[in-house]
C-alpha positions, 0 to 999 in steps of 0.5 A: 500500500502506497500513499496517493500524490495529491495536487489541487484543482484538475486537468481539463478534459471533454466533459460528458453528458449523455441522456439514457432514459434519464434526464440529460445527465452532465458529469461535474465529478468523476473520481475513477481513484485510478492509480496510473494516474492522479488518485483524485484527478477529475476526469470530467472537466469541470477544473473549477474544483477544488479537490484536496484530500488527508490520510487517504491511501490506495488500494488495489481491490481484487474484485473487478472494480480495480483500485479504490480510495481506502478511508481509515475511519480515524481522520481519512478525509476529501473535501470539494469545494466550489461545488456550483447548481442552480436552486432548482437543478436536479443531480445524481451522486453514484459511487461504489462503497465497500464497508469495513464491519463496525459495532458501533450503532453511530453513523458514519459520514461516507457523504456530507455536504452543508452546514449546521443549518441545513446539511444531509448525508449519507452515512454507514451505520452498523450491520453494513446498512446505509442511511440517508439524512437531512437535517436542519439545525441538527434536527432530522427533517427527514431520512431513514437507515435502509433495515433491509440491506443488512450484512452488506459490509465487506461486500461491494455495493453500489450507491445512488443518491438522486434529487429530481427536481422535475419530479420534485422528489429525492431518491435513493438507491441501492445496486440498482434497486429504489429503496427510498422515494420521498417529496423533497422539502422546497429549498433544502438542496442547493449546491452552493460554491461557499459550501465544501462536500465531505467525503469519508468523513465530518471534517478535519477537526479532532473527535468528528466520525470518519467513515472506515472502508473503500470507496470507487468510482465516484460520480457527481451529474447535474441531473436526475438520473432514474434509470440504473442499469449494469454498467451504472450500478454494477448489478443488473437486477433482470440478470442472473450471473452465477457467484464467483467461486473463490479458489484456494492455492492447491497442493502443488504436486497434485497441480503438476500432476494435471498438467501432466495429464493435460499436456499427454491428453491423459483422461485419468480420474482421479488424478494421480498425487504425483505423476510424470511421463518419462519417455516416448509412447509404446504400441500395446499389442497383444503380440508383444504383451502380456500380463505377470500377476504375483496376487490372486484378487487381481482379476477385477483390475485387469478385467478393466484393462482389457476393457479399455483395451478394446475401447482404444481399438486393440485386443485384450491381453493375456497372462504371460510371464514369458512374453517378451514384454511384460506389465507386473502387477501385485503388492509391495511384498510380491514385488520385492525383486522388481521396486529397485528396477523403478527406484524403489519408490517408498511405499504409498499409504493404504489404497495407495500404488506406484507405477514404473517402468523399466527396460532389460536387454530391450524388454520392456517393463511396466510394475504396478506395485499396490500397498494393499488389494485395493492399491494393486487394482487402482493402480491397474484402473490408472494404467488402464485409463492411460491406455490412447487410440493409435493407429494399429494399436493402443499406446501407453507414455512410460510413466512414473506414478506414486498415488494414494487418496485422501480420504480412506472411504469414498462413497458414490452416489450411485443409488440401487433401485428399491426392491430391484435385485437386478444383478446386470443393472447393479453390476454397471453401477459397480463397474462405474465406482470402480473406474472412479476409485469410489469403494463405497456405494449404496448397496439398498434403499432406505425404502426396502426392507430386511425382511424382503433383503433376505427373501431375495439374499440369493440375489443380492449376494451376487452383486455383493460378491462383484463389488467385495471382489473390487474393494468395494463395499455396498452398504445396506441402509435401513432403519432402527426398526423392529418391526416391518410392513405394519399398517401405514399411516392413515389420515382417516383413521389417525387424527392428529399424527402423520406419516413422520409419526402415528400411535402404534401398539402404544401400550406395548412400547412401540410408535410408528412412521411411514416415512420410508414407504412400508410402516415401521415400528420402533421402541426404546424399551423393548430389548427383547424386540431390539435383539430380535432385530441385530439377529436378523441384520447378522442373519441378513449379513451372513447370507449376502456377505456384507460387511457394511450397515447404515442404520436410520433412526425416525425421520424427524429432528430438531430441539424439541422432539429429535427422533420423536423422542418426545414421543415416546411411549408411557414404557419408553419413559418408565424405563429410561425417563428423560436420558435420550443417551442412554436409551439410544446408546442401549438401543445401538450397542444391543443390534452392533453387538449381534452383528459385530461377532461374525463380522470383525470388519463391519462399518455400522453407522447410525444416523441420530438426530440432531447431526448439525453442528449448529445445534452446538449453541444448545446446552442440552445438545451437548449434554446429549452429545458427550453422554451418547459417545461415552455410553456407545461402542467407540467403533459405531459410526456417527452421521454428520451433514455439511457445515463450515469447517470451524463448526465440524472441528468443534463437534468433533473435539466433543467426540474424539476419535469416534468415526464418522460419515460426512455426509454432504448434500451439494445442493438442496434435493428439491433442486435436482441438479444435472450437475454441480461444481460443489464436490469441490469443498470435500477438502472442509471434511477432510482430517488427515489424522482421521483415518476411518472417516467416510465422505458421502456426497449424496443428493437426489438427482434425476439422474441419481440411479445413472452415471451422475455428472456430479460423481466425476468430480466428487471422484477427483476431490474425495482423492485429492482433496487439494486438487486444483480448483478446490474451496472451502465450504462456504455461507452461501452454499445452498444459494442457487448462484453459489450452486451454479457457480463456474470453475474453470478448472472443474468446467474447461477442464475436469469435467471434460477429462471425466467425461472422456472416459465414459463418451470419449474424448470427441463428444466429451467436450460437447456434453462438458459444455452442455452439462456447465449450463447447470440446467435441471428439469425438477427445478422448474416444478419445485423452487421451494428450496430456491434463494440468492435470485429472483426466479424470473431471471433465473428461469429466462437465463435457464431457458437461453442456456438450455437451448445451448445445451441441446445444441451442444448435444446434437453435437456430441451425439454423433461423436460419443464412443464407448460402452455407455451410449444408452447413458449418453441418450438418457442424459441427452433425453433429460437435456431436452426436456429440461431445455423445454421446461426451464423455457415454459416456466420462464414463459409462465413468469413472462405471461404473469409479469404481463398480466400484472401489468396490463398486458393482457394480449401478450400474456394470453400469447405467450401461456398459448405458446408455452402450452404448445411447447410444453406438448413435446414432453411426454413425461406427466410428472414434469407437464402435470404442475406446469400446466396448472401453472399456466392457467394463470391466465384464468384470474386475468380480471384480478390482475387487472384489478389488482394492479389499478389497487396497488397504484395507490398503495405506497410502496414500502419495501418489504422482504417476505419468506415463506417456509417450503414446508408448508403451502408457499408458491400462491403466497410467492408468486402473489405477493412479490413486486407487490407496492415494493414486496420482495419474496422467496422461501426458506428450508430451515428456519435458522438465522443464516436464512431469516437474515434476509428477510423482514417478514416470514410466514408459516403457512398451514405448516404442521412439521418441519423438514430437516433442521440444523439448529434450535429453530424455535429460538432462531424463530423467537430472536428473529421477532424480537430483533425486529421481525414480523412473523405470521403462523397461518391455519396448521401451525397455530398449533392445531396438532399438538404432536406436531412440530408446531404444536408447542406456540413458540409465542404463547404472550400471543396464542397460548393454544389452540381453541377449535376449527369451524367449518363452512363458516367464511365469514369474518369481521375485522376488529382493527384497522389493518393498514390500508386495506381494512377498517374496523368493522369491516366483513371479510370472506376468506378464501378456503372452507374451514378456519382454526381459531387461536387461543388469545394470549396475554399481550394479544389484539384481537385482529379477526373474529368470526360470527360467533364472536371468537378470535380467528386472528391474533397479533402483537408485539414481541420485543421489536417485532411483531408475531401474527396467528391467524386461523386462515390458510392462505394460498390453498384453493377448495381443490387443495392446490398450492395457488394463487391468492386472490381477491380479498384473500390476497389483501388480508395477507398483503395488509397483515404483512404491512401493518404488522411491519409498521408495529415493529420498533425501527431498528 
């Protein structure tokens, strides 16, 4: 860093006005803070300023914006004077801020201009928020401090102030996006050339605030400017861009390696830890070739071989340990006499394999020495995919190669189909993990049961034989049930439960779930019911030769009933009271120990609720935590999901060397991605002192029972860790612009090297190319986990870049070479059909954007032009909702009204979200840019999700999904900082087992008092914003509504005809809390739909009057 030369005054150059939509706009003030030249130098013209600055230094910031003016918050300061516009000139101040992050609640001046009189700023305040004021004799005339743009600091953010005169208004923007509108009081701004402009702080005085953070290019226009696009903001809000991956320094031997095998073309993945070519290439025949193997398990590895063999157009060959040159393969030990032939290379660890060459008398010699079984036949797979097309006979580079992985089990998402005992179809799976070097697959589905496993043992030993031959172990995932195939869950029989939880055999110690397909009992208490189940697991073990068990407990989590510990039976209770640890560890130890004595290599891990490392804020959890892993046999696997590496490392300092599964889902399952740079974040999981840790990376996917993408790099990054393009698991993971983020080294380069080893490598470049688009079929029919962008910009972007992918495709098609060309056709299939839906949606967003608009003839155009091509799917479960969708046009009347109601409605800014847990796409797509409400969803109510949001709703909700935290708390400190907070019909507490049946705030509904039914009806108690005054009758929109129970510090808001409270409301802390009875969104045919008419003012209002009660912040 280097201190900036200042001079006073500018040099002339051509000053610039232009007009885009805006007035015309007259640059006064253009500070580009470029270093080449004068840091303060004004390029705009105008030499009549003064410019002079202190303490201000430079700054090469290393986002695209270049250098900046970096301000010290102590006493940095530039001031402007003569400064000169008419009284009733309009002007326009943009410029470029990058905060540094600050505690206190004062404001600092980033903008100041006038004097004790009559000046205005624009200042930072706490919580990266920017705020602007005016004030007269130190009074505040008017502002506001932007609440809604929290946690911008140390983030670059573009800032517009704009006084339009014409228009007699002052606004102020923020990338882009209008969040301030208001009338400007008369002869409060003119520009005088007595008065200086602060920038960075007060004044030079001692003891005046100072602004500390960059400032970029900073500009001053006569003119109002109002329209702000890209180029001028620095964000175009219609544009969808993907996050910029933020890459760590590799391992240097591993980056080597890669260009290694990019300079020789070598499609090898993983990537060898340290690879070299050490000569010219050799022609392979079968002629001159043959096979020397010193161990006896070594048929897998070159069954493979002469596999790839074939593929690179030679012939297999055979074991000969007389030909005149030979490939000797086997284990350190077998090898003894060969190693000092290669330079006796040291000895990799477990998994791990040299390869070398060598030449006696003009015979040639590959050794592929493997420190175990597993190394020998990875080493073979390396060779094996070294293997290239020459013009009479494949060739291979004499190479040196040392290699290992990082992590010692590796498990693909490579997914058995439920029930199906197929053994070819299972063999292909296999045969792909191989190739990888995965040596973990899922061997069953959590929806297949013990009892039909071992009805079809014969079978499944097959393919369990196949895999145990190749290293590979298949793990049976199932449940800590003890009984199967019991009634399922009935909501006709069973009030008050579901599918997660419903009574069974209760006096008998047992509860049930359906989770999963066929009912499942469970139990706590009954030992005798849970020896009977570790038998028939070893029964299940010895009759298919597993080694590898994945045990489940109920599905349902969270603070309060994890497990549905909460609702354990009267017998659960009696026996162990309220020790959670000890009842789980006792339930665990009794089936690990019936399994364990015949089968002294089992893996058994078990998957126990909670296993977020943010539930480690909570006492109880880790009291739980530290008891469950003294009482449990040390070698049981704990399951634990993705989270930030500081969090893991605390979870596992509380459980020392227990082992653990990681499991990471790279993307939220509803999103069903194609593809996915994400698998390169393993290296957060990976400890090297820890060597039985299993990384899984799991996610459902369409393509999750085929060759996925997303395998091909999880195969690179759970071997080399550190490969290039590696990252560490960041904060805005499940964002989709974080999920479709673009990694040169993963999308230009592994990805296409992956994929040449399945397709070619011709076609492979295409199918890269096409993959990168990140497009996905299930997203455009279920966006309830979808955040970080609006949808409409997402799905137009996904529409172009589906058309794109088919092209490139249609190109691959013809080229693609191998085994897997009915893989290529499927996933090509997929392509298209999601090239098709991701258009259609963006259409359907186009018609109602239109409708909302007005333009009703173009709306009806484009809903008739989806429709035709949504025709060519063929597939119901992607063309069935997207139709629905497309009816939007039905309620074109409502839109007409609806827009002439919101134009004389004040636009208040406003951040809804709506839990996916419950009915939220009608409250969405309702609501959003509606008199400046913003919308989206959420998946798990935790704070790094409430943040973005200033109000939330839960809608109907009667459970929670997956939970990493105490979610009640999160939910309470939410409204007590200052959120709103609406529980509609459902989750006011209708079912007290459920999630929701506990009120999380009882000062406002301290229960549930009753449902009434074809009673539509309602009378409103008190004036609700704009939209109701007291008194008036209001219709809601579904059949029945449930009515609260007030609770002490509630307002009546609604109540039916016989007079009982359906709506109740009020402050909790700064915030404010709202349970009301209706259900929102929901149609008599139970379809997740829009909300109209007055159903949709009620919710609309509810939200605004319940904004203006919270205390502003």
């Amino acid at each position: 860093m280097r201190r900036f030369s200042f001079v006073l005054g500018v040099l002339g150059v051509c000053a610039s006005s232009f007009c885009h939509g805006n007035e015309k706009l007259e640059t006064v003030l253009y500070l580009p803070f470029n270093k080449s030249e004068n840091i303060l130098k004004n390029i705009s013209g105008d030499n009549k300023l003064s410019i002079s600055s202190k303490n201000v230094q430079e700054k090469t910031d290393d986002s695209k914006l270049g250098n900046a003016a970096l301000f010290n918050g102590k006493d940095s300061l530039i001031e402007i004077k003569s400064l000169n516009l008419k009284p009733n000139e309009s002007f326009t101040i943009e410029f470029r801020v990058k905060a540094e992050p600050q505690k206190s609640a004062e404001a600092f001046p980033i903008i100041l201009y006038g004097n004790k009189d009559l000046k205005w700023e624009i200042s930072f305040f706490s919580r990266g928020r920017i705020g602007f004021f005016q004030k007269k004799n130190n009074k505040i005339l008017q502002g506001t401090v932007m609440l809604s743009q929290m946690g911008r600091q140390e983030k670059w953010t573009h800032i517009a102030f704009v006084r339009d005169s014409k228009e007699g208004k002052i606004r102020f923007y923020q990338d882009g996006q209008m969040l301030y509108e208001k009338s400007e009081i008369p002869d409060s701004f003119s520009i005088s050339p007595n008065e200086t402009m602060y920038i960075g702080g007060e004044n030079s005085k001692e003891g005046s605030k100072h602004f500390h953070g960059l400032l970029g290019k900073f500009v001053f226009y006569k003119g109002a400017k109002r329209i702000f696009d890209a180029e001028n903001s620095g964000q175009n809000v219609s544009e969808y861009k993907p996050a910029s991956p933020v890459l760590e320094k590799p391992d240097p031997m591993i980056a080597a390696s890669w260009e290694v095998l990019k300079k020789y073309q070598l499609n090898i993945v993983p990537a060898p830890k340290d690879i070299k070519v050490t000569g010219e290439a050799m022609a392979i025949s079968p002629d001159e070739w043959g096979l020397e193997l010193k161990n006896d398990y070594l048929s897998p590895g070159i069954e493979f071989f002469n596999e790839r063999m074939e593929l690179a157009g030679g012939k297999a060959l055979k074991e000969n340990k007389n030909a005149q040159n030979r490939i000797i393969i086997g284990d350190f030990e077998k090898l003894k006499e060969y190693l000092p032939k290669i330079g006796n290379p040291e000895k990799p660890p477990r998994q791990g394999y040299v390869i070398g060459t060598f030449s006696e008398d003009g015979k040639k010699r590959f050794v592929i020495a493997g420190t175990d079984k597993e190394g020998s036949l990875y080493g073979c797979i390396t060779l094996a995919l070294a293997l290239k097309k020459g013009e009479k006979n494949p060739f291979l580079y004499p190479i040196t190669a040392r290699d290992w992985p990082d992590f010692t089990y590796r498990m693909a998402n490579f997914h058995i189909l439920p029930g199906k005992f197929d053994f070819e179809s299972t063999k292909k799976i296999i045969d792909r993990a191989l190739a990888l070097k995965f040596n973990m697959v899922q061997g069953s589905s959590l929806y297949t049961t013990i009892a039909d496993m071992i009805k079809n043992s014969e079978k499944i030993k097959k393919y369990y034989d196949y895999a145990n031959k190749r290293g590979i172990r298949m793990l049976i995932q199932n449940h800590t049930c003890v009984e199967e195939d019991i009634p399922k869950f009935d909501s006709k029989t069973v009030k008050g439960a579901s599918h997660i939880y419903y009574p069974y055999k209760t006096e008998e110690g047992l509860l049930a779930d359906s989770h999963y397909g066929p009912g499942r009992a469970f139990t706590w208490c009954r030992d005798d019911l849970i020896e009977k189940r570790g038998f028939q697991l070893n029964q299940l073990l010895n009759e298919i030769n597993g080694n590898s068990v994945f045990l489940h407990s109920m599905d349902c989590g969270g603070v309060d009933n994890p497990g549905n510990w909460a609702k354990r039976t009267p017998m659960d209770i009696k026996r162990w009271r309220n020790d959670r640890a000890a009842a789980e560890a006792n339930l665990y130890n009794i089936i690990y120990n019936n399994m364990i004595k015949n089968h002294p290599d089992l893996l058994c891990i078990i998957v126990e609720y909670p296993y977020g490392a943010s539930y480690l804020k909570n006492r109880e959890i880790i009291e739980w935590l530290t008891r469950l892993n003294r009482l449990l046999n040390p070698d049981i696997y704990f399951c634990m999901r993705e989270c930030s590496r500081e969090n893991l490392e605390k979870w596992l300092a509380m459980t020392g060397k227990r082992p653990y599964i990681i499991g990471f889902e790279p993307y939220p399952v509803r999103h069903q991605q194609f593809f996915s740079c994400m698998p390169r974040y393993a290296r957060t999981f990976y400890f090297k002192d820890r060597e039985k840790d299993i990384y899984w990376m799991f996610s459902n996917s369409t393509l999750k029972r085929n060759l996925e993408p997303k395998a091909l790099i999880q195969a690179e990054y759970a071997w080399n860790t550190e490969a290039p393009g590696w990252g560490w698991f960041p904060e805005d993971a499940k964002y989709i612009t974080r999920i479709d983020e673009q990694v040169p080294q993963i999308n230009e380069e592994l990805l296409p090297r992956a994929l040449s080893i399945f397709y070619g490598e011709k076609a492979a470049q295409y199918i890269a190319k096409a993959l990168s688009t990140c497009i996905s079929a299930g997203i455009t029919t279920n966006q309830s986990a979808f955040q970080g962008a609006s949808l409409s910009s997402y799905f137009n972007a996904k529409a172009k870049a589906g058309e794109e992918a088919v092209k490139d495709m249609e190109k691959a098609a013809p080229l693609v070479t191998g085994n897997e060309k009915n893989e290529f056709d499927f996933l090509y299939s997929l392509i298209k059909t999601a090239a098709i839906l991701n258009k259609v949606k963006s259409m359907q967003l186009q018609a109602r954007d239109d409708l909302a608009n007005g333009k009703t003839e173009a709306a009806e155009q484009t809903i008739a032009e989806a429709r035709k091509l949504l025709k060519n799917v063929k597939e119901p479960k992607w063309t069935s909702l997207l139709s629905k969708e497309l009816d939007v046009a039905k309620n074109v009347g409502w839109f007409r009204e609806k827009k002439k109601y919101l134009e004389r409605i004040k636009k208040e800014n406003i951040k809804v979200g709506v839990y996916n847990y419950g009915f939220h796409k009608g409250i969405v797509y309702s609501l959003d840019n509606a008199a400046g409400m913003k919308t989206g969803v959420f998946e798990d109510p935790q704070p790094a999700y409430l943040k973005n949001f200033d109000a939330v709703i839960f809608n109907a909700c009667k459970d929670t999904g997956d939970v990493y935290g105490d979610w009640r708390k999160a939910v309470r400190d939410f409204a007590e900082n200052g959120g709103v907070v609406i529980f509609t019909h459902n989750a006011i507490g209708r079912y007290p087992s459920s999630d929701f049946g506990k009120q999380i705030f009882p000062e406002i509904c301290s229960g549930y008092a009753g449902q009434q039914i074809n009673e539509t009806e309602l009378t409103v108690k008190k004036d609700i914003d704009e939209g109701f005054k007291a008194g008036d009758k209001y219709i809601h929109g579904y059949s029945d509504h449930l009515l609260p129970e007030p609770g002490k510090n509630a307002e009546i808001l609604l109540v039916n005809k016989l007079g009982k409270a359906v709506a109740v409301g009020g402050k909790v802390g700064k915030g404010y809390v709202i349970y009301t009875g209706e259900i929102f969104g929901l149609s008599n045919e139970s379809n997740d739909s829009d909300l109209t008419g007055d159903n949709w003012k009620m919710l609309f209002h509810m939200i605004r009057y319940a904004k203006k009660n919270c205390t502003k912040i």
